[in-house]
N, C-alpha and C positions, 0 to 999 in steps of 0.2 A: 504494500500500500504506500502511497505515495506521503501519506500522513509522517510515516517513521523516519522520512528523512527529517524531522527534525532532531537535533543531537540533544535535547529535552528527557530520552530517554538515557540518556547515559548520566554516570555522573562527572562532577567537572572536570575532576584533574583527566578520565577517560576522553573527555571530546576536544579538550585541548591536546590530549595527544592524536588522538586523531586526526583535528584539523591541522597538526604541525605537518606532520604527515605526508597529510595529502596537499599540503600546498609544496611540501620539498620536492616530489614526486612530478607534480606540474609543473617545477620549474626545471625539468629535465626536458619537456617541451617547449622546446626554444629555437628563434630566427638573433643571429647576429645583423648587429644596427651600430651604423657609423662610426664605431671606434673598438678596439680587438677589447672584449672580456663585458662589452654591453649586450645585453642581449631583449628581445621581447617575447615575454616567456608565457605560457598557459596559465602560473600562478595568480598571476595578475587577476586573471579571468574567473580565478575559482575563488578567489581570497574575501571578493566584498558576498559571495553567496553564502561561506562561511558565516561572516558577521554579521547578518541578516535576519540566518537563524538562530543565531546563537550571542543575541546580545543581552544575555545577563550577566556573563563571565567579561570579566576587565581586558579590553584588547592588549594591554601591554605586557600582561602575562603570556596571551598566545604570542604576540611579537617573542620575545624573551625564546620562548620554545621552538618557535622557527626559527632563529638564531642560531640555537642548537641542532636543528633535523638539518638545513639547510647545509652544513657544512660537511657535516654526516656523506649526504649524495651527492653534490657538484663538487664538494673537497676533493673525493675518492676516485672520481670520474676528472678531474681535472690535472688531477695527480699523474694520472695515466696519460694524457694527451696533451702537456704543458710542463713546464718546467716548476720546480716547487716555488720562485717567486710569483711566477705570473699565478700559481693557482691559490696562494694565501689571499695576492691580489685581489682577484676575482673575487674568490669568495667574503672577501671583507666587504666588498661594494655588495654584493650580495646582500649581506647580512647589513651595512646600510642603511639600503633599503624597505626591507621590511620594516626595522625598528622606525624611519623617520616615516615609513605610511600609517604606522598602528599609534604614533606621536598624536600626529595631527589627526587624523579619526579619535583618538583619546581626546583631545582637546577641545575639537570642534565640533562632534555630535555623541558620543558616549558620555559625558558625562549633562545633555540635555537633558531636562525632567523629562518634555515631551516629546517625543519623537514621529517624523513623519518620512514619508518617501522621498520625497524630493527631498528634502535635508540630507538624506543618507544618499541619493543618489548626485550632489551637486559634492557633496563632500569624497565622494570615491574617487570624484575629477579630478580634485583638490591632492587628495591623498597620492594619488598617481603620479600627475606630474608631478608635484615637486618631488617626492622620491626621486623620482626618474632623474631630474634633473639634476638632485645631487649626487646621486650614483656617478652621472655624465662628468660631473667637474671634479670627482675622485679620482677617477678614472684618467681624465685629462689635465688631469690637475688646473682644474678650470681654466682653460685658454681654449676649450672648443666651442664656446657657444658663437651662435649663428643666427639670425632672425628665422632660416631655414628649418633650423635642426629643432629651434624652440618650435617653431610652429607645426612640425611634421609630430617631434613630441606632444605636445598636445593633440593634436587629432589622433595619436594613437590610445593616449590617455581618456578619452572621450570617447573613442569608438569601444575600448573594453568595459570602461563602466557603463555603457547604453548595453552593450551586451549580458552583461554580468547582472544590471540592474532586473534587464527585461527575465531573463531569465531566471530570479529569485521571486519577482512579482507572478510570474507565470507560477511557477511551483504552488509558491503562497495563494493563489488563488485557485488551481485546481484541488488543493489541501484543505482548503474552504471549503468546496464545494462537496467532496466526501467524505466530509466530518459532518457536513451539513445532512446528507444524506443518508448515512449510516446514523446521524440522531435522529429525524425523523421516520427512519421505517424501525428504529428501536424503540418510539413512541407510538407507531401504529401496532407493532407485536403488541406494544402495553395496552393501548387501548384496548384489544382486540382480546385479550387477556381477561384482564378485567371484567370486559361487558359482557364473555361469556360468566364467569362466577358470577355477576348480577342478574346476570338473567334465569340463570340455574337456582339462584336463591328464589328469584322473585315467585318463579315456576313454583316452588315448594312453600313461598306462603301463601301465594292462590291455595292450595291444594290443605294446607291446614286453616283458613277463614273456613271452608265445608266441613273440618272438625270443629271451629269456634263456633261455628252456627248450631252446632248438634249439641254442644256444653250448652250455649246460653236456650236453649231449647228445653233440654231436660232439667235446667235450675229452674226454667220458668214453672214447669211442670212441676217441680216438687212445691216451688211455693205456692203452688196454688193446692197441692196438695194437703201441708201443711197449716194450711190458710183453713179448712174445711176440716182439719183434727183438733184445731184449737192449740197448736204449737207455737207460739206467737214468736217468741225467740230465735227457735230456729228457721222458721219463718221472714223473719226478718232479715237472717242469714244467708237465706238460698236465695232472695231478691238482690241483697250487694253484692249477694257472688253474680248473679246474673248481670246485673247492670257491669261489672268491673270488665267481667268478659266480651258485653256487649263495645263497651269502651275500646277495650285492645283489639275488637275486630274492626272498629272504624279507624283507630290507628295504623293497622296494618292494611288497611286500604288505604290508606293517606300515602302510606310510604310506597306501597304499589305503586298507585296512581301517579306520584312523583319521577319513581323512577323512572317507568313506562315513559313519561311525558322527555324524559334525560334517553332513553335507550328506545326509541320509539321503533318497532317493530317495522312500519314502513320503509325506514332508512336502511334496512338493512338490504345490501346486496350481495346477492350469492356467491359462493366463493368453488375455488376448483381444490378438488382434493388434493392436491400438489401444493397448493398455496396453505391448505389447515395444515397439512401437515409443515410448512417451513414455518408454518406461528409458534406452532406447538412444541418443534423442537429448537428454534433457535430461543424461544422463552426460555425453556427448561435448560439451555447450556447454559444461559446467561445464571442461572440460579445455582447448578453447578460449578461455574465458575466461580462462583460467588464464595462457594463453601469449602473449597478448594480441595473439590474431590477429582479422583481419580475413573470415569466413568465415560465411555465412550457410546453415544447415540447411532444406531445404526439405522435407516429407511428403507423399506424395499416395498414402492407400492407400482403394483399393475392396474391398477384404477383410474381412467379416468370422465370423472361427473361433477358434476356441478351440487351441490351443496346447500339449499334454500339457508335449512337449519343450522348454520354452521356451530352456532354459538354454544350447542348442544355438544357437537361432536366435539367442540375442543374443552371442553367440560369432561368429558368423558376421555378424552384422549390426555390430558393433561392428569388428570387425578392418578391412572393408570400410571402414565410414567413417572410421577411423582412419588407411588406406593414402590414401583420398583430401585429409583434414588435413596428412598430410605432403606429398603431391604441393602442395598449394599453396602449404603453408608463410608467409609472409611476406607474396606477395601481396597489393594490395588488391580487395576486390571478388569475395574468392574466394565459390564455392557449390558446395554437396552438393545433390541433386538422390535423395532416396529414394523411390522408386516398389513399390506392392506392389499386384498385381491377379493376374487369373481369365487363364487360358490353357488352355481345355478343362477335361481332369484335372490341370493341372498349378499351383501358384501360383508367383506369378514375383515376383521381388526382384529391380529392379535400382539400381545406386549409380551416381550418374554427376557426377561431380566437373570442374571448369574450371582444374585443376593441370597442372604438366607434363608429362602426359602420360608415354608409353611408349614407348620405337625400335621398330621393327619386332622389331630381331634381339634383342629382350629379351623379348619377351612367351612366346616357347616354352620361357624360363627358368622365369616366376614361379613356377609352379605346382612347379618339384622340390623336393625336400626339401632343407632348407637353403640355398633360396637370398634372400635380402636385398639390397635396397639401403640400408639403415638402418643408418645406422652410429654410433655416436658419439661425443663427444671424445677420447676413450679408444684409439678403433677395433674395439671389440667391439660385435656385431649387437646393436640394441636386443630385451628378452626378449618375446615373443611365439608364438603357437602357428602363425603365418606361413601362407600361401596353401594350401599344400600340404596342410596340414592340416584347413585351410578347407574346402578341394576332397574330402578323405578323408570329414569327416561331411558334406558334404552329401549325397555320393555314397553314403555308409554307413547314415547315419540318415534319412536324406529322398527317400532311391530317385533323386535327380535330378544335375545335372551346373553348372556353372561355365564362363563365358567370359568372353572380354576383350575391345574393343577401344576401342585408343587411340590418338592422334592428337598427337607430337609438339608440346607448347606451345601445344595446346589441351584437351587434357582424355578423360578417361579414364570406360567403362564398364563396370563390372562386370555381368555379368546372368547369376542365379542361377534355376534352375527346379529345384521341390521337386514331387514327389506330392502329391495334397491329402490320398489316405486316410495316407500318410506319416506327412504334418507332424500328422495330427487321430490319429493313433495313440499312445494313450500307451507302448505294448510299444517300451521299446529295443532296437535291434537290438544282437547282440553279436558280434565275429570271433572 
């Protein structure tokens, strides 16, 4: 990615040697210019891209360090094809160089509070020529200057930092654009995340307001029962229960209705199986990553359809491989293992993870309501819409059913079979 050239990733004393480095290395690409040991070298070109990226570190540090790498590689190479004074020579102007460019860049735009382009691209002019031109009068022991030579100097001066500049703005802005990009489709997984758990919640307190309605139903009936035995107290008691209940069921329509108005079922566009599944597991890395485990996500689907209900499936598809994340936990070497294919009329999901697996005498648990192995420091069940409810919409919304089988300290499969006209149906089923 083009993000990681910044040298932000390393630390300082590392990208200062780095950057010594590679500008000692570019200054082996080189055209000799008007006088024996001048030269106009690639460094030039590479040096203000260097400081571009990496202007939080003090440029007369990396000066100081090109000081040192530079003599290192044109010393050695100089040595070979020069006589030892002309190559101390040489390389003294060499080194110069650098120091009186990383000077004036110290002086002139590194130590500005604010900093802008043009500042950094009129000062690289700056920093060039005169370097250059003091190297030229070391060199010559100043008796070559020429209106000529200054003025050829400058336009070379000029033409590398228009190069140098354009090409660090270039970077800088393609680095933009996929940081930008890479946050927004890491803000539509989240969304898309999210609105599925909301939706899957919402789903289940529709589905308990027809239990609240049956409580406030039968409290009404006992007080009027009780109303007719002369129990006045208790009496009294079965109406506040009743009214309390009726209360929390207009509140839990409030929050329906709220939601619903936030996650409006209309806006919803269909999605292709390819696509739930890159939500679903590029979430679930991001989570892994997070927790700094060792566990590798594997895909292999032969499916391909369009999705009304998505929000469902990634509900479903997400809890799965989230029960398989924890069954491995720690482990090294852990793997998910997600498969999605054709089985007649029906399409099949299954998740099969290399974790701990399940006892025999637990797997006729997972599926009740309210049952967990998830616990945590606390000892309250981690929040979740749990298997049971898994197994509710798949059976509810997808016409299909849910199994298990797992193998003790080796690993665990879920396999999930949907209707195809089901899943391709946008009409919610409702109880």
């Amino acid at each position: 990615m083009l993000k990681n050239i910044s040298f932000l990733h390393y630390r300082k004393y590392q990208r200062i040697i780095i950057a010594a480095i590679c500008v000692a290395l570019a200054s082996q690409v080189q055209f000799p210019f008007f006088t024996p040991g001048f030269i106009v070298a690639l460094s030039a070109l590479l040096l203000p891209i260097f400081l571009y990226f990496s202007q939080d570190f003090n440029p007369l540090q990396l000066g100081c360090a090109i000081a040192i790498a530079s003599p290192v590689f044109r010393g050695l190479i100089l040595l070979l094809t020069h006589n030892a004074t002309h190559a101390v020579t040489y390389t003294i102007a060499d080194i110069i160089y650098f120091m009186l460019y990383m000077l004036i860049y110290y002086l002139l735009y590194w130590r500005l509070v604010y900093h802008n382009d043009v500042a950094l691209f009129l000062t690289i002019i700056i920093c060039d020529y005169a370097a250059n031109l003091l190297e030229i009068g070391f060199l010559t022991k100043f008796h070559g200057y020429t209106m000529s030579v200054l003025a050829i100097v400058f336009t070379v001066a000029l033409v590398r930092a228009t190069i140098a500049s354009l090409i660090a703005f270039i970077i800088h802005y393609f680095q933009l654009l996929i940081v930008n990009s890479e946050e927004h489709e890491r803000q539509y997984y989240h969304f898309i995340w999210v609105a599925s758990a909301v939706k899957s919640e919402v789903y289940f307190m529709r589905k308990t307001i027809t239990d609240i309605e049956e409580v406030t139903k039968k409290a009404y009936v006992l007080n009027e029962h009780l109303k007719k035995t002369g129990q006045d107290d208790e009496q009294k008691m079965a109406y506040a229960i009743a009214q309390h209940v009726h209360e929390i069921k207009h509140s839990y329509q409030d929050v329906i209705k709220g939601l619903g108005d936030y996650f409006n079922d209309q806006d919803n566009v269909p999605m292709q199986m390819d696509d739930i599944l890159r939500i679903v597991t590029s979430y679930t890395q991001m989570i892994i990553r997070s927790r700094h485990l060792s566990i590798n996500l594997v895909v292999h689907n032969t499916v391909d359809c369009t999705v009304p209900k998505h929000y469902y499936l990634v509900t479903i598809m997400s809890n799965l491989i989230l029960n398989g994340i924890d069954a491995i936990g720690s482990r090294r070497n852990g793997e998910i293992l997600i498969q999605v294919s054709h089985e007649g009329p029906d399409i099949c999901l299954a998740v099969t993870d290399n974790g701990s697996g399940i006892s025999r005498e637990m797997i006729p648990l997972i599926f009740k309501p309210g049952f967990s192995t998830k616990f945590d420091q606390s000892g309250d069940i981690y929040r979740g819409i749990g298997l049971s409810n898994v197994q509710t919409i798949v059976q509810e919304q997808f016409a299909g059913h849910i199994t298990v089988d797992s193998t003790p300290q080796v690993g665990t499969m879920f396999f999930v079979t949907m209707n195809k006209h089901q899943l391709t149906n946008s009409q919610e089923v409702t109880t």
